[in-house]
N, C-alpha and C positions, 0 to 999 in steps of 0.2 A: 549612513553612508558618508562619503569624504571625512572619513574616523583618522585617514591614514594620509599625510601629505610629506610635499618636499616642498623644502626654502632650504639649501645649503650656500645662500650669499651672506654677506657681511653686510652689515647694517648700514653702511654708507653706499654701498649699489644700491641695495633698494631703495632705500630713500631716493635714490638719482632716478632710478627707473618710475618713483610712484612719481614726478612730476607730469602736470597735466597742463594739454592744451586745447586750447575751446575752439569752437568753427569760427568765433570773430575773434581768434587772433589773441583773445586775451590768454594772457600765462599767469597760472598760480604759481606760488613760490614752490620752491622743492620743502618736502614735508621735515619737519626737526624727529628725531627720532630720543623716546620716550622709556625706559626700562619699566616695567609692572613695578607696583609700590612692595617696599618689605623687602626688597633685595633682591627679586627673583631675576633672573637675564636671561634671555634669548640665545642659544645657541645654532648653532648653525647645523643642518642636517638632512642628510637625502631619508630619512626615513623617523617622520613625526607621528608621535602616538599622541591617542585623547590623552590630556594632562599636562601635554608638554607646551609651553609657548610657541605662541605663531605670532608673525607682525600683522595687525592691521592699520586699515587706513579709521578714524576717525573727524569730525570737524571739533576746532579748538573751542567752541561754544558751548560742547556738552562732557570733555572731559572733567570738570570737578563740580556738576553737579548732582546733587544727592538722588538714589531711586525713590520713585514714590511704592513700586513694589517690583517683586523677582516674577513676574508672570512673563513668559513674551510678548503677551498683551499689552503689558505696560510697557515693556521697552518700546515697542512700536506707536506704539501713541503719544508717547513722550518725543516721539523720532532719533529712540538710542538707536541710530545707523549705523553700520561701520564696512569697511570692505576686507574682507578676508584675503592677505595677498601671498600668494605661495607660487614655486615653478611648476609644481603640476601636485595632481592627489593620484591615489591609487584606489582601481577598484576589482573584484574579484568572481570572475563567469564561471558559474557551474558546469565542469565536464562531466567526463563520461565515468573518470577513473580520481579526478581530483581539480581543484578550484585552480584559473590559471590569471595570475595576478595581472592587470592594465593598467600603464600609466599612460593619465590624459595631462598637456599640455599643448601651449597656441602653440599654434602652426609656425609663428614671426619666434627662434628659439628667442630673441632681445628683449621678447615682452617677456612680463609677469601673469601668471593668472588671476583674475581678479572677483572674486567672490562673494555677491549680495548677504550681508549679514547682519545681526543685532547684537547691541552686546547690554551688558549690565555689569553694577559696580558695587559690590557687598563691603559696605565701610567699615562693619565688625571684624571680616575678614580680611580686610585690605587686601582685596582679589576681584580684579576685573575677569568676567566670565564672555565667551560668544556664543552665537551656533549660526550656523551656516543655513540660510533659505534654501529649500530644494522643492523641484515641482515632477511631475510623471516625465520621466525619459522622454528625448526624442533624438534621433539622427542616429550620430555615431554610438552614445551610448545608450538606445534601445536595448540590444542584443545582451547586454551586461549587467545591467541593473535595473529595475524597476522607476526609481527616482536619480534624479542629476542636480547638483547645485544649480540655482539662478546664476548665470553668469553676465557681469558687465565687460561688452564686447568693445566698449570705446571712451574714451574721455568723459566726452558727453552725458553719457550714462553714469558713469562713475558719480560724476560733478554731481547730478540731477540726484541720486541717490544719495548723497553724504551729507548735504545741504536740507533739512529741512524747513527753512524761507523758501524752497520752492513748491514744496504742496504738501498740502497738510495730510494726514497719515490715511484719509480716504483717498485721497489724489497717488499719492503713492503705491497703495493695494493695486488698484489701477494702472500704476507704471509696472509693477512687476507680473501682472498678467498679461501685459503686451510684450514684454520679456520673454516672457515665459512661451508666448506662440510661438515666438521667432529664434528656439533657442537649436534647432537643425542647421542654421545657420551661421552659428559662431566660430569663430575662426579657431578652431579646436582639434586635436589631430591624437590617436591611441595606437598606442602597440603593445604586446605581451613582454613583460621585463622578468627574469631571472626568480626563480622562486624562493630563492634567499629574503626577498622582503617582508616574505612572510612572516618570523621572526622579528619583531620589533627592536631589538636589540641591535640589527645588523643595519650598521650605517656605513654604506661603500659607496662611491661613485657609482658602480654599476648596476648600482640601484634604478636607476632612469636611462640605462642604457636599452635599447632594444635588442630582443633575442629572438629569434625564430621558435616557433612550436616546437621542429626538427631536433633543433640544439636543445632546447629545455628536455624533453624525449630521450635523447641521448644520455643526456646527464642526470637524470631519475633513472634511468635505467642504470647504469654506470654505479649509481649511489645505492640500489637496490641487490647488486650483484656482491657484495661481501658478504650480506643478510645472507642470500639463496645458499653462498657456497658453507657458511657456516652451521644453515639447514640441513642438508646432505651430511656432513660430517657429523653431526649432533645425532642423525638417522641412523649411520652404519655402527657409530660407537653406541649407540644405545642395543643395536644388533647383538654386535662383538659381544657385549654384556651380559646380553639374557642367552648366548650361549655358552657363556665361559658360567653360567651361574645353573643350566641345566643341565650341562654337559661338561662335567669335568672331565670325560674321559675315565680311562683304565686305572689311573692311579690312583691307590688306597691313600695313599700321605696327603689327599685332598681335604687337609681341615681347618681349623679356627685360623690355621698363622698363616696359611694361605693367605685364604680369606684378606689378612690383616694387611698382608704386602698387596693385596689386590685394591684393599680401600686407599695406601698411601700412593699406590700408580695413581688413583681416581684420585684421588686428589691436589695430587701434580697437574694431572691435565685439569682437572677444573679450573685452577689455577690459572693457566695458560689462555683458557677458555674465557675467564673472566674478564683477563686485561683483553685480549681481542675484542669481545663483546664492547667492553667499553670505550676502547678506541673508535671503535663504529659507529658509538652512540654518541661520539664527540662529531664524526661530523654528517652523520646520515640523521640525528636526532630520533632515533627510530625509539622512544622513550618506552611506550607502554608493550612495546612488542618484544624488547630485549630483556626488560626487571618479567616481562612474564617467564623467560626461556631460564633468567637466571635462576628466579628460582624454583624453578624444574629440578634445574644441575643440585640445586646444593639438598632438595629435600632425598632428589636419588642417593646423593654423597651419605647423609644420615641415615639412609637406610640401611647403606650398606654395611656401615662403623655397627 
């Protein structure tokens, strides 16, 4: 879970946003912002897949030191900490007829969310790697998914987790299980966004816009309604067909060149039928349901040649 996130800021807000303040008043600096080694950059984007960069928070004490191993054991005991920091992730509730996408972020839209993580640094690769802690659902995202990221809901937390001079990686385990009780109460807020996100590829703003059930509903339905009428016509002409092939009627001059002007009709209309279809599947994606129907049409076509 949280495979799927949004960070569509520029590199200098965030930074501005990850600045922290402590209950005694002390201020950390605002954090320097780092590219992955080898050239890779961060782009900017309402809809992040596994693979793609995401910013995290790390402490400058354990960025260039070497792993002792790739386990998350070891990162954790080493205290490779880091904070995962995105505007929210998405995750996706099993209905009745189809999966309906949720995007969580804080309730303050000014914060960032901030996300209990580990990371590791493969030197052969020159590829820093993370994952994200996650523990059993509780509150808002019960109903949607089984597990939830650890979420750090304050300064404080954040500070305590990224620093490990505060306790050693048994003290820690310990801090994220207290976490972890209390996590119905993070300042956390979901609604159902647009099934476009589905598609990994599709990075729009409205991607983290909220939609009502209603409107998604409408618009599946809307998106399904050229498929149905194209059903119906693919029915009757298939009709037309097996009577013009059983019943030619009275006339004796019913032979091969018929026939032949009857396959180049069919074939015009396949035609016609084809680019429809595939205008459809540009933007209804109806993939495995239209390459089946097409090639229906074209084995009918050869039969008839």
């Amino acid at each position: 879970m949280c495979g799927r996130t949004a960070c569509a800021l520029e590199p200098s807000t965030i930074c501005a946003k990850c600045q922290l303040n402590l209950r005694n008043n002390k201020e950390i600096g605002q954090p320097s912002w780092h590219n992955a080694p080898g050239g890779q950059k961060y782009y900017p984007s309402y809809n992040i897949s596994p693979g793609s960069f995401t910013p995290v928070l790390v402490s400058n004490q354990f960025t260039d030191t070497k792993d002792k191993g790739h386990s998350l054991q070891c990162s954790f005991q080493e205290g490779k900490r880091c904070v995962v920091v995105v505007q929210g992730f998405y995750e996706w509730k099993v209905g009745i007829k189809k999966k309906q996408p949720f995007y969580f972020c804080p309730s303050n839209p000014d914060k960032l969310l901030m996300m209990a993580g580990l990371f590791a640094h493969n030197y052969e690769k020159q590829m820093y790697s993370y994952t994200i802690i996650t523990t059993s659902s509780k509150g808002i995202m019960a109903d949607v998914h089984s597990r939830m990221p650890i979420i750090l809901d304050n300064d404080d937390d954040i500070y305590e987790w990224l620093d490990p001079a505060e306790s050693n990686y048994k003290q820690a385990y310990q801090f994220l299980t207290d976490l972890a009780d209390n996590l119905d109460n993070v300042s956390v807020i979901k609604y159902p966004v647009t099934s476009q996100v589905n598609n990994s590829t599709y990075n729009e703003p409205n991607c983290i816009k909220p939609i009502t059930e209603e409107e998604e509903h409408k618009k599946m339905t809307k998106s399904y309604g050229s498929s149905n009428i194209m059903m119906q016509f693919l029915k009757r002409s298939n009709k037309d067909s097996t009577c013009d092939q059983t019943n030619p009627g009275n006339n004796s001059s019913y032979d091969v060149s018929h026939k032949n002007i009857d396959a180049i009709k069919k074939r015009k209309q396949i035609n016609r039928i084809y680019i429809y279809i595939y205008i459809s599947f540009i933007f209804n994606q109806k993939k495995i349901f239209i390459t089946k129907h097409l090639l229906n049409l074209r084995l009918k076509f050869w039969h008839i040649i």
